[in-house]
FIMIKE-214459 format. One record per residue (C-alpha): residue number from 1; residue in one letter; x, z, y. Coordinates in steps of 0.05 Angstrom, whole numbers, plus 5000, padded with zeros to 4 digits. Layout:
> num	residu	x	z	y
> NUM	a	X	Z	Y;
...
//
This chain:
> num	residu	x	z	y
> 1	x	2943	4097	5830;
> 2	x	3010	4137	5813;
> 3	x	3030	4183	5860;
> 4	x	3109	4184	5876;
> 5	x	3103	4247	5914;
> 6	x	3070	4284	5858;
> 7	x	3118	4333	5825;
> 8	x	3131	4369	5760;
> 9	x	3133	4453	5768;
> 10	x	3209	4470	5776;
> 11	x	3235	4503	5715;
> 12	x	3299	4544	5708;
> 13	x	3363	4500	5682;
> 14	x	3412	4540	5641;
> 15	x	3483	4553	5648;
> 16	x	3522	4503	5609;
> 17	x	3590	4529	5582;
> 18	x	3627	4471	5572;
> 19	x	3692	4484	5525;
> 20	x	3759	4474	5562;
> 21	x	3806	4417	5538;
> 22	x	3854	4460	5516;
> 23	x	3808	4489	5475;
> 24	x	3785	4433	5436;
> 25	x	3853	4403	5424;
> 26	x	3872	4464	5399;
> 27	x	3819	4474	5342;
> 28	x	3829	4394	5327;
> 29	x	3900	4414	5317;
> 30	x	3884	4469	5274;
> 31	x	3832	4432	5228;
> 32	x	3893	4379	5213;
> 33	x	3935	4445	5187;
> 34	x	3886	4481	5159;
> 35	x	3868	4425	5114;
> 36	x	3943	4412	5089;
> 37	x	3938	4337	5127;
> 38	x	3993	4367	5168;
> 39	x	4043	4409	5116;
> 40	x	4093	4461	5133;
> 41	x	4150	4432	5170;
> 42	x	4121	4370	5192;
> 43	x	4143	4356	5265;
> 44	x	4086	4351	5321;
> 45	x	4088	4292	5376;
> 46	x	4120	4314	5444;
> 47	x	4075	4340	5503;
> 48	x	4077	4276	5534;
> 49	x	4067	4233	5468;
> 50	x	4002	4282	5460;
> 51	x	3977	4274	5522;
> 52	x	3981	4195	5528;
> 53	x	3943	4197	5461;
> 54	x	3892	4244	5478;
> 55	x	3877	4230	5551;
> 56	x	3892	4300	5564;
> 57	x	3933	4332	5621;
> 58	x	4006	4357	5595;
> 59	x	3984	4423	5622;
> 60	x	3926	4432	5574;
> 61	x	3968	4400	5519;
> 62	x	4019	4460	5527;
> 63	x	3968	4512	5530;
> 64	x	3930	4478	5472;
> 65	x	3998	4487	5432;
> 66	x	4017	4550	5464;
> 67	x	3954	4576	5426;
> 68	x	3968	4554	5358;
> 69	x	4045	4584	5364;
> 70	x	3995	4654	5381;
> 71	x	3960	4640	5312;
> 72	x	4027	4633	5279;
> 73	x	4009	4565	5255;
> 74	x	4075	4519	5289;
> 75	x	4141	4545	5321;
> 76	x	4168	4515	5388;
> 77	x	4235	4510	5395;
> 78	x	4266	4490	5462;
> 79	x	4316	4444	5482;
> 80	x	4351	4379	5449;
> 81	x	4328	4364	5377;
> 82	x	4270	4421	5389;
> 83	x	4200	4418	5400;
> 84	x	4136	4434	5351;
> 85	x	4128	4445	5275;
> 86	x	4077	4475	5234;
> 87	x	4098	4522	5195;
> 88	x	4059	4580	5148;
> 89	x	4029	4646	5183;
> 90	x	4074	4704	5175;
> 91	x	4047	4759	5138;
> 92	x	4068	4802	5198;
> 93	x	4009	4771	5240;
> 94	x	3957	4799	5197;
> 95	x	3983	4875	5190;
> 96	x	3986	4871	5266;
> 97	x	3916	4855	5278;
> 98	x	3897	4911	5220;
> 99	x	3936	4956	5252;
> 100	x	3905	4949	5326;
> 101	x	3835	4939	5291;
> 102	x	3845	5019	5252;
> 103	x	3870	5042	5318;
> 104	x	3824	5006	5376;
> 105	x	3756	5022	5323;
> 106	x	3784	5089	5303;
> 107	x	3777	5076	5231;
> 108	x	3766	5157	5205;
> 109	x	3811	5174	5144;
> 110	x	3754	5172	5100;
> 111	x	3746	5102	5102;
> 112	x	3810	5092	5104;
> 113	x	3824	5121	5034;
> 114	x	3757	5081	5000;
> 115	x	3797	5020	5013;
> 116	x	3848	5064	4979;
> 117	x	3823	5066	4930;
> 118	x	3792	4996	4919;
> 119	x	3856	4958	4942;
> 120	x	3903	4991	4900;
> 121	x	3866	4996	4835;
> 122	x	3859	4913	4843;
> 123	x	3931	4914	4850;
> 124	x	3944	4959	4793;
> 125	x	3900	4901	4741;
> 126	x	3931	4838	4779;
> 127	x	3997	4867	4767;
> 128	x	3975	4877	4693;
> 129	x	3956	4808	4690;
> 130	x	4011	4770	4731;
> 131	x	4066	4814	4731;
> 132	x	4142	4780	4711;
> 133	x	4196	4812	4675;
> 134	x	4228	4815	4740;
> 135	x	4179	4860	4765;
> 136	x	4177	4908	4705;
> 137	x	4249	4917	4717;
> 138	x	4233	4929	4794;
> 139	x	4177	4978	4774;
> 140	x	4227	5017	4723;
> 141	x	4271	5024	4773;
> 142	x	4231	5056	4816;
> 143	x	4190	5098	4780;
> 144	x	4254	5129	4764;
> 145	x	4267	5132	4831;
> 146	x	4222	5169	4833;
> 147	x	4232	5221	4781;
> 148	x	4297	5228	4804;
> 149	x	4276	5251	4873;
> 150	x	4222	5296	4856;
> 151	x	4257	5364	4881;
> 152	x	4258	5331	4953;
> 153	x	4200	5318	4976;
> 154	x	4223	5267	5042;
> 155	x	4260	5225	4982;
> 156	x	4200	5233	4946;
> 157	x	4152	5211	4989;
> 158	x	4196	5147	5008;
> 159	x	4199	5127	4935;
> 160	x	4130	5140	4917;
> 161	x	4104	5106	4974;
> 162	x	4162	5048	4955;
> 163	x	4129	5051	4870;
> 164	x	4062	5039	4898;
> 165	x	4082	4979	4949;
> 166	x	4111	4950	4891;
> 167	x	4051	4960	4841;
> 168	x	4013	4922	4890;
> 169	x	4074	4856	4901;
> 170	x	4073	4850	4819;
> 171	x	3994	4824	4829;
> 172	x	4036	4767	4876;
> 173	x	3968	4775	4920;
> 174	x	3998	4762	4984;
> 175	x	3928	4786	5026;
> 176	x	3926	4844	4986;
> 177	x	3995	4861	4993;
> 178	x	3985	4840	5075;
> 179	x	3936	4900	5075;
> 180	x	3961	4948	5039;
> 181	x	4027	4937	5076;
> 182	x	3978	4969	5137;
> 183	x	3947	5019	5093;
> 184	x	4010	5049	5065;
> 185	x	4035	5057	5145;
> 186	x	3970	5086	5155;
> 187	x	3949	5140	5092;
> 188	x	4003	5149	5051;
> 189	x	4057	5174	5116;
> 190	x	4003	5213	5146;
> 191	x	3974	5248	5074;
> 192	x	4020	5250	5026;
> 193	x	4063	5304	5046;
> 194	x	3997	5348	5042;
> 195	x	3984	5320	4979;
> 196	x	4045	5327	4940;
> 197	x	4076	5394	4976;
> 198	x	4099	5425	4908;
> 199	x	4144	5403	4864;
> 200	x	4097	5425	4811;
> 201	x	4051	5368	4841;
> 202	x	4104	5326	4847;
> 203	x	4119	5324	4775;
> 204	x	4046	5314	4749;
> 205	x	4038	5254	4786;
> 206	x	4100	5224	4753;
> 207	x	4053	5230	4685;
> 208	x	4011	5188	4715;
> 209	x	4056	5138	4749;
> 210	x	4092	5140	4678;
> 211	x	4017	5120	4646;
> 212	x	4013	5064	4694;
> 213	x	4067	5036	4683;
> 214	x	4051	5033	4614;
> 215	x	3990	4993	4620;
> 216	x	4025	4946	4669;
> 217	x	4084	4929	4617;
> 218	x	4034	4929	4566;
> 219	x	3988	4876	4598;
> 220	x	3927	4910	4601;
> 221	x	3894	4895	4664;
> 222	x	3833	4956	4657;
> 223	x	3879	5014	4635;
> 224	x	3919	4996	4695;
> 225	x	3857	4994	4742;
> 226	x	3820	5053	4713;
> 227	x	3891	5097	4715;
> 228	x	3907	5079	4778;
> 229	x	3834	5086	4811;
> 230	x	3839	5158	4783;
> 231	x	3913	5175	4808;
> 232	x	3888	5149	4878;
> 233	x	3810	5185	4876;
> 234	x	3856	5246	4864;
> 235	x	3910	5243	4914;
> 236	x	3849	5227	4964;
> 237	x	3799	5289	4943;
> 238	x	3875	5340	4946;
> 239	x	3875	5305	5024;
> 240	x	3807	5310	5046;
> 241	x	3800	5379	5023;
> 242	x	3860	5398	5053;
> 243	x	3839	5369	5121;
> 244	x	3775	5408	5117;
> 245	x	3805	5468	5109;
> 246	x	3852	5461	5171;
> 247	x	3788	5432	5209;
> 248	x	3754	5503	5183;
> 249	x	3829	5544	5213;
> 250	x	3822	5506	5277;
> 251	x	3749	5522	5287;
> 252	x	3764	5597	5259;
> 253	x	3821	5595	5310;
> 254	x	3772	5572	5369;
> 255	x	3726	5623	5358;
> 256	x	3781	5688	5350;
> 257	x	3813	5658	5415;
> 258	x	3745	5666	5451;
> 259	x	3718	5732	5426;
> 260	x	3787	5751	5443;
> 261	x	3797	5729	5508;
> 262	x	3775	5776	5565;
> 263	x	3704	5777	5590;
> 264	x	3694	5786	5658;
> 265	x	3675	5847	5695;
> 266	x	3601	5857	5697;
> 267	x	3572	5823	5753;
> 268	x	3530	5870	5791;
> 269	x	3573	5920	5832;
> 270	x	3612	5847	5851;
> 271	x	3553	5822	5870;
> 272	x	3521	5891	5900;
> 273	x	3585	5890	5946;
> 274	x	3578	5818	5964;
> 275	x	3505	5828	5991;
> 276	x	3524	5887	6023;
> 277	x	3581	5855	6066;
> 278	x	3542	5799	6090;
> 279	x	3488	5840	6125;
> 280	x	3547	5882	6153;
> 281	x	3585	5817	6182;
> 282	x	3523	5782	6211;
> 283	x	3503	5856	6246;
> 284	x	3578	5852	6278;
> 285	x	3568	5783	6300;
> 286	x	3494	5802	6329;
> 287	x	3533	5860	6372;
> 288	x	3589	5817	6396;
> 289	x	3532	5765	6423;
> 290	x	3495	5818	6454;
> 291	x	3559	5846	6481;
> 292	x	3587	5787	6517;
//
């Protein structure tokens, strides 16, 4: 006979997360963009037309599109005629996040010029391949930019870093322009006054930028990487050498400061006279008991 009072050993029940509504009308939202089903301009349904549809409150409907406005992927506008739209991320969304990712995971400089180096030498050979005449005239322009400002070196460094920026727009890759819109804010405006600190410098790299340019108008997508993978390998090894050596000063520095600082008397008379006074002051206290 079954017995109803007969039990199965408890076992431990999870903790169920179950995704908030917001949530999940959010990345439903998202998937319809994402997929092109919902192109750029294309006017959303009101908060209340949204919620009626979904079942949803009007609160979780605004947060749900209060998120996608975060990811860049509609604009509200307020007010008569406003409301919801998708529209396309802005490039600006991305070198944020790059820029708060190098900073919060303190990216070392290292690393930071081995995607240098990668980055631009793919920019160099896309801009061989898919370059316009419009942006051989751009490049022209400023590699004699340039040229022309190679006897000052803030003027110099603005239009070098403004030749390679537009190197890398010619390849029309908008993500690799995206990050090396970060990269330039982050390498070239922290090395390259180091780097090119003598006119002498100065006027050997405009060889090379010449040579690039070359294989760019020329259409030849390897000369272009392989000459511009060498210009940036050397810029890099003229920066990490010279922040070695100033690592080496400051260490140097350290250690002159300390041998140079003044030691401290020897500590045995000090301490001699220390033990010497308390004996004294507990014999006076001993005497003033003995006293009263």
């Amino acid at each position: 006979m079954f017995d109803w009072r007969a039990r199965a050993p408890l076992t431990s029940v999870g903790r169920i997360n179950a995704p908030k509504a917001a949530d999940v009308l959010a990345e439903e939202l998202r998937g319809r963009i994402r997929s092109g089903e919902w192109p750029e301009g294309l006017a959303l349904l009101t908060e209340r037309a949204l919620s009626i549809q979904t079942g949803l409150s009007r609160t979780s409907v605004r947060e749900a599109l209060r998120m996608l406005e975060l990811d860049g992927l509609i604009e509200i506008r307020p007010g008569r005629g406003g409301g919801a739209r998708v529209r396309r991320p802005a490039g600006a969304g991305l070198t944020r996040q790059l820029e708060l990712f190098i900073w919060g995971r303190n990216i070392t400089m290292e690393h930071l010029h081995d995607v240098r180096e990668a980055l631009e030498a793919l920019g160099a050979h896309g801009a061989a391949l898919r370059r316009t005449e419009a942006d051989l005239t751009d490049l022209v322009a400023r590699t004699e930019a340039v040229e022309a400002a190679v006897k000052d070196i803030v003027r110099y460094l603005e239009a070098n870093l403004a030749w390679h920026m537009a190197v890398v727009r010619a390849s029309h890759n908008e993500l690799l322009i995206s990050f090396m819109d970060v990269l330039s804010n982050a390498i070239h405006r922290t090395t390259e006054s180091e780097v090119f600190d003598t006119p002498a410098v100065r006027e050997s790299t405009l060889r090379i930028h010449r040579s690039i340019l070359t294989a760019i108008a020329a259409k030849d997508p390897e000369a272009a990487r392989r000459r511009m993978a060498r210009h940036v390998r050397a810029a890099r090894e003229v920066a990490m050498g010279r922040a070695g050596i100033q690592q080496d000063d400051a260490a140097a520095a350290k250690r002159t400061r300390r041998s140079e600082s003044p030691r401290p008397a020897s500590g045995s008379a000090a301490q001699k006279s220390k033990a010497k006074a308390k004996p004294r002051a507990g014999r006076r206290a001993r005497a003033a008991k003995e006293a009263r």
